[in-house]
C-alpha positions in Angstrom: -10.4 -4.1 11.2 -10.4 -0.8 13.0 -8.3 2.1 12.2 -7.0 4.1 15.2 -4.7 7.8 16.0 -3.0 7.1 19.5 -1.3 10.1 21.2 2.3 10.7 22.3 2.9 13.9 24.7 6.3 14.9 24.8 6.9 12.5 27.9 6.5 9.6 25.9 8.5 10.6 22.9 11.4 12.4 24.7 14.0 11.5 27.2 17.3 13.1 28.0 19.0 12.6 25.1 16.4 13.5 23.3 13.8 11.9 20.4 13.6 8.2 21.9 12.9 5.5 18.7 9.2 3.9 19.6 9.1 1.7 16.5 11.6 -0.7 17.9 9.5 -2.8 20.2 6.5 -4.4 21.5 5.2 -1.4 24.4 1.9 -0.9 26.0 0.1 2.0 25.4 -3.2 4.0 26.0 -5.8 4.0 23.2 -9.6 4.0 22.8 -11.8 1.8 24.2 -13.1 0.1 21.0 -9.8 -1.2 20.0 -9.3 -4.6 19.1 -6.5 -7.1 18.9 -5.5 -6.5 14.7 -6.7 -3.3 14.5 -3.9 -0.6 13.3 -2.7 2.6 15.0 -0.9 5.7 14.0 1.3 7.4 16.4 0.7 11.3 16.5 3.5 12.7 18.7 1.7 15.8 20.1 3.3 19.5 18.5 6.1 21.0 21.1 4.7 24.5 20.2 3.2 25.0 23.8 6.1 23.3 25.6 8.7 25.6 26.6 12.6 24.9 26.8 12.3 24.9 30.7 9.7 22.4 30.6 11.6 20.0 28.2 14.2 20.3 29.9 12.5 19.4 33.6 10.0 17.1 31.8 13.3 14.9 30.4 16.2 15.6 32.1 17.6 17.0 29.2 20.5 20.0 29.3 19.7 23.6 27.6 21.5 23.2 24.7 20.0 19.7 23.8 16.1 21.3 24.9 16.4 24.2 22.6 17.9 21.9 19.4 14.9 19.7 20.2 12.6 22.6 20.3 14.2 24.0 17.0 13.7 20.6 15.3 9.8 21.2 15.1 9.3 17.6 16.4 5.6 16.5 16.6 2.0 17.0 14.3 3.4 14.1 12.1 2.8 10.1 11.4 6.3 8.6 11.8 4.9 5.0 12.9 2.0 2.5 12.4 1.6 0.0 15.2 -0.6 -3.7 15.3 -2.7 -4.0 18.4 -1.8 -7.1 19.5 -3.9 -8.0 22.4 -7.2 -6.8 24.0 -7.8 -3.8 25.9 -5.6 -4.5 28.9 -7.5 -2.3 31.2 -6.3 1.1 32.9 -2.9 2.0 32.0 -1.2 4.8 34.3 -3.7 7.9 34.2 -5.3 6.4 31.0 -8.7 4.4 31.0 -7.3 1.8 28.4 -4.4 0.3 27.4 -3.1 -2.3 24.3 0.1 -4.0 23.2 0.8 -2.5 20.4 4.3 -3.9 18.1 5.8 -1.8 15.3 4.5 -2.5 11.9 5.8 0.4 9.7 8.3 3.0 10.6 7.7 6.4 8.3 10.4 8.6 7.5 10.2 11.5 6.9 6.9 11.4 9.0 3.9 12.4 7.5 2.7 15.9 9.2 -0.3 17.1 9.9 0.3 20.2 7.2 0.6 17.5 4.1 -2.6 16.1 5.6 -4.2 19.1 5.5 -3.2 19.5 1.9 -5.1 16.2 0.6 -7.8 17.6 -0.5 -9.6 14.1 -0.8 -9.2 14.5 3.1 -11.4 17.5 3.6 -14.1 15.2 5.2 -12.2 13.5 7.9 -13.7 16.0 11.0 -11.1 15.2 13.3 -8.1 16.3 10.8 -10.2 19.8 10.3 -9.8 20.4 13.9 -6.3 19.0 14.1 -6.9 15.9 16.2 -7.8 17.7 19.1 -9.5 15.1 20.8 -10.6 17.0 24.5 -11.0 14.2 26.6 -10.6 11.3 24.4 -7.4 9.1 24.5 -7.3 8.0 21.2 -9.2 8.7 18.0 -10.8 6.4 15.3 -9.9 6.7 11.8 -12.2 6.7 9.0 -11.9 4.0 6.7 -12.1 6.3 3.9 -9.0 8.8 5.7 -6.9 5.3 6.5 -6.9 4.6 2.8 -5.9 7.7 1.6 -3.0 7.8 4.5 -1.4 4.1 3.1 -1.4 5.3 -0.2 0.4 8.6 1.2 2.7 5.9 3.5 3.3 4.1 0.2 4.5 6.8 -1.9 6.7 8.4 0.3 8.6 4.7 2.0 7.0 1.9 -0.8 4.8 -1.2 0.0 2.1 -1.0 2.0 1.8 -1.6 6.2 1.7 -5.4 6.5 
């Protein structure tokens, strides 16, 4: 089984009234190429700390007031949902080379952010999380199995059992 980080920009995780629920269903969505039907995926909803009021606000649709509470709530850098691929890479998916039907497995709240990551010290190793997932030009990045451990036991102590 593979272990995977898929991305959310603000335009997937936003709408006009504002923080849109993705654990609820069954969705496609753009991952890595080496993702197989069973594997597991965290969502990491991108940081808003480059994305201005203005833009939320033309991005979404959303009014002022609603843009700058969003802004204020310090939304993204966190785990708040593990998904099961459940199908095989699907192809191209809007801009995106690859694309899976994914279906909630485990909603996390609070989320998991990418500071309490940070602070695991048994995490150190994990390359990606020392450069804070910025993948340039990847879509999606592959966990460690050694980092996906540690992240279920982190999962289990803060919401109980682990991800089915």
């Amino acid at each position: 089984m593979g272990y995977w980080l898929f991305y959310a920009g603000p335009e997937n995780y936003l709408g006009a009234d504002g923080v849109r629920r993705l654990g609820t269903e069954t969705a496609l969505w753009s991952g890595a190429p080496g993702g197989r039907k069973g594997d597991l995926a965290a969502l990491y909803p991108r940081s808003l700390t480059k994305v201005s009021v203005e833009q939320l606000r033309e991005m979404t649709g959303m009014t002022v007031q609603r843009a700058q509470e969003v802004k204020r709530s310090q939304i993204g850098s966190d785990i708040p949902l593990i998904w099961r691929i459940v199908s095989g890479n699907q192809g191209p998916f809007n801009a995106w080379s690859n694309g899976y039907v994914v279906e909630p497995r485990r909603t996390i709240d609070p989320p998991i952010t990418l500071r309490e990551l940070k602070a695991e010290p048994r995490l150190r190793k994990w390359e990606d999380l020392q450069w804070n997932f910025q993948a340039q030009g990847r879509e999606a990045l592959e966990i460690p199995d050694f980092a996906w451990a540690i992240l279920e036991e982190m999962i289990e102590k803060r919401v109980g059992s682990r991800t089915p």
